[in-house]
N, C-alpha and C positions, 0 to 999 in steps of 0.2 A: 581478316582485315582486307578491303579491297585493291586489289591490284593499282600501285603505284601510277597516276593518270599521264599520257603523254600530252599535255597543257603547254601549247605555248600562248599566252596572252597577251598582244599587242597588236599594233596596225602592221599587216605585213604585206598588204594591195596595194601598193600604190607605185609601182615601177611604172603601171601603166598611165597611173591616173597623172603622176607628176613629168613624164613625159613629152604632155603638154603644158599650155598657162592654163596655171592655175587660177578660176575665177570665183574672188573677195564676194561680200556681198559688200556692194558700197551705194547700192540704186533703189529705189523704192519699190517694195512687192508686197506679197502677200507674208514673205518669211518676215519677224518680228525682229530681229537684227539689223535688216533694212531701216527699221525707225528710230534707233537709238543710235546717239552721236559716239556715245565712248564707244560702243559695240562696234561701230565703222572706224573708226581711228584705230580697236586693238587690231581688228583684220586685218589694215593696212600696213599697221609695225610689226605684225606677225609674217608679211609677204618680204615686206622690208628686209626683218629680220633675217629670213631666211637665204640673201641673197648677199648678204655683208658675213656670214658666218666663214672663215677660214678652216679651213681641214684641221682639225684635232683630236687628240686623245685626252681619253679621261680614265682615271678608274671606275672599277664599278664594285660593288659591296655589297653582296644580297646575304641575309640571313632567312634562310627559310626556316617555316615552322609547320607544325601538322596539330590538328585537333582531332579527336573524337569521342567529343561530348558535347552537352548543351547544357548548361551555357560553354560555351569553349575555353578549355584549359591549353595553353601552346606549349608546346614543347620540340626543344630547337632540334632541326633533321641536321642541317649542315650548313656551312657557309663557302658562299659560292666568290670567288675573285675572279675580274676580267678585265682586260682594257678593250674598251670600247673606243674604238675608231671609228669618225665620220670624216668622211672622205668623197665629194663632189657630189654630195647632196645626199649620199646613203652612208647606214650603220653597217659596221660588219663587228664580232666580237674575235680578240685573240688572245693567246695566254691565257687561256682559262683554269681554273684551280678550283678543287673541291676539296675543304679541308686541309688546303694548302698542298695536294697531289694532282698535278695536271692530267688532264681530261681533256675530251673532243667538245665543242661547245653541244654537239646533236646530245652527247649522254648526258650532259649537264640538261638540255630540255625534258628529257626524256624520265629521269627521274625525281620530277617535282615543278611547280611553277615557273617560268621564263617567259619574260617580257622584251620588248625592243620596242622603237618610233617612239622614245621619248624625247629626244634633243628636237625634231622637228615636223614630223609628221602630225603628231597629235593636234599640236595646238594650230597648225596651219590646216586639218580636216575639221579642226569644230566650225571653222570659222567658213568654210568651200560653199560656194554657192552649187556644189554638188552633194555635198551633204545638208542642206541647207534644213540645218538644226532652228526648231522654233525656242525663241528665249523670252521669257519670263523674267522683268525686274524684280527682283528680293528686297532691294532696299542698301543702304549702308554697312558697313561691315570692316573691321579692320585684321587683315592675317598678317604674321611673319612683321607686325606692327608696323603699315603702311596701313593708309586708307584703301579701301577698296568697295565696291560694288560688288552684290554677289548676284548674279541670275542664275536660275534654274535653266533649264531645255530639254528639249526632246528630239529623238532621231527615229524616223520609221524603216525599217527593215530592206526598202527597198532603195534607200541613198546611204547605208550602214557600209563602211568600206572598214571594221572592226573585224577582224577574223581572229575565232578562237577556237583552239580546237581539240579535239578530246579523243579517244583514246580508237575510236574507230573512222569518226569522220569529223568535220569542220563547217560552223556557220559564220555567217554575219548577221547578227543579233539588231534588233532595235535598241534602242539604249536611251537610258536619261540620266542626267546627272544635276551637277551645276558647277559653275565657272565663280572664279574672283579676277575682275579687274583691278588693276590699280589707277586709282579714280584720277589722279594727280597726272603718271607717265602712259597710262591707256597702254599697259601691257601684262599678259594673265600672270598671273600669282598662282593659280590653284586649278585643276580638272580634276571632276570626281564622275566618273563612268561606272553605271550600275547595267548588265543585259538584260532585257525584258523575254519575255514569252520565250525563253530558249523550249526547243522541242522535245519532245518526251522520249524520243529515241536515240538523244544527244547524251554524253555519260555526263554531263553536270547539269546540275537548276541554280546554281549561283554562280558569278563572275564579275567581279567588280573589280576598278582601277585607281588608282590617284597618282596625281605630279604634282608635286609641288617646284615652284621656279622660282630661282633669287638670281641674284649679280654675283657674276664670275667672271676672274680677269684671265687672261691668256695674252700673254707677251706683255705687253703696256695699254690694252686694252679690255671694256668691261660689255662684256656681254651677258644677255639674260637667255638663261639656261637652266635645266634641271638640276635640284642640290637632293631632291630625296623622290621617292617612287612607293606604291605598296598594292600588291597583288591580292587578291583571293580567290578558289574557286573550292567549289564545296559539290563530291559527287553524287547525283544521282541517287533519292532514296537513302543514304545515310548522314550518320554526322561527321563522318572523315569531309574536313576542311585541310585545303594549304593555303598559307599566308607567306608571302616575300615583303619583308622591308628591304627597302636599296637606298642607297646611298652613291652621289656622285663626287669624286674628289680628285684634286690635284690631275687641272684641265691644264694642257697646254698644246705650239702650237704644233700638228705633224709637220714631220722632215722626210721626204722620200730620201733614204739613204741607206739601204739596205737594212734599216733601223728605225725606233721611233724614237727621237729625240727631244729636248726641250729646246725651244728657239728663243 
């Protein structure tokens, strides 16, 4: 069977890029976001968003799983516990548990799929006019039973700030997916990220993402945030697949106090 992948799966560039202001597409160009009005209002509650979000923790709840077969049968490797702290604009993970025995979060990536940049990164890079993803109206669409808008898009390789990386070295892929707005509050519901053309010398040919986002309160307040996540990366030449479902739960707000508390 092949050797266990060191995979981590999520946005993990952008110390540099968020450093600066980050700039919306909200002006008319050649990218296809430019011309749609819900598309400019989600960029802007996603900028928005991101700048009213208070220091919290959350849980975090991965089950991971392995295939190796076609069609794929899963079958559960372990379940991964953590609290995920965001803290002045960045994730960090602590308390981690594997199988309910604590671990370094590095061995936790190390033996199976690990994801991060879902509370804020993702959904504030689909929308950067440094990624400046081209979007496709789909049409009408209702998820998680709100109305919504679904577009498709595309990302080319050389505005791809996606880094995944595998067991000897790491890219930034092209990638396409699609997105749900919510047609009514102009804020995403859904990212589905699939990597294109990954290279032949890279240990995977598949790598795909999801968030889903709903309302969550912290203290007396509701915020839209991630409620679930799901990984895949399938190596290279066979049918050994891994699959993470995640789960976000019981958000509240950080307390610097030698502790994480609920406020």
């Amino acid at each position: 069977m092949p050797t266990r992948a060191d995979i981590h799966l999520g946005i993990l560039a952008y110390l540099a890029m968020f450093a600066r202001a980050l700039f919306i597409v909200v002006v008319m160009g050649s990218c296809a976001a430019a011309q749609d009005p819900l598309i400019q209002q989600a960029a802007a509650n996603s900028e928005s968003f991101k700048g009213q979000l208070p220091d919290f923790v959350a849980d975090k709840v991965i089950w991971r799983y392995l295939s190796e077969s076609k069609p794929a049968i899963w079958r559960l490797q372990n379940r991964i516990t953590a609290e995920v702290v965001y803290r002045e604009g960045r994730e960090s993970h602590q308390n981690v548990k594997m199988d309910d025995k604590a671990i370094s979060g590095q061995k936790a990536a190390g033996s199976g799929v690990w994801s991060t940049g879902e509370f804020a990164a993702i959904q504030l890079d689909i929308f950067s006019r440094d990624t400046w993803a081209k979007f496709k109206d789909i049409g009408e669409s209702v998820i998680a039973g709100r109305p919504a808008r679904k577009f498709s898009y595309s990302v080319v390789d050389e505005n791809s700030h996606w880094i995944i990386r595998g067991t000897r070295n790491a890219v930034r892929p092209a990638y396409r997916g699609s997105i749900w707005i919510d047609s009514e509050k102009a804020v995403l519901l859904r990212i589905e990220m699939e990597a294109l053309n990954l290279p032949l010398s890279f240990s995977f040919d598949t790598a795909e993402m999801t968030v889903d986002y709903g309302v969550v309160r912290i203290s007396d307040t509701e915020y839209h945030l991630p409620v679930k996540a799901e990984n895949l990366a399938c190596q290279r030449g066979t049918l050994y697949c891994s699959r993470n479902e995640v789960e976000f739960r019981n958000y509240k707000r950080f307390v610097v106090d030698s502790k994480v508390s609920a406020k």
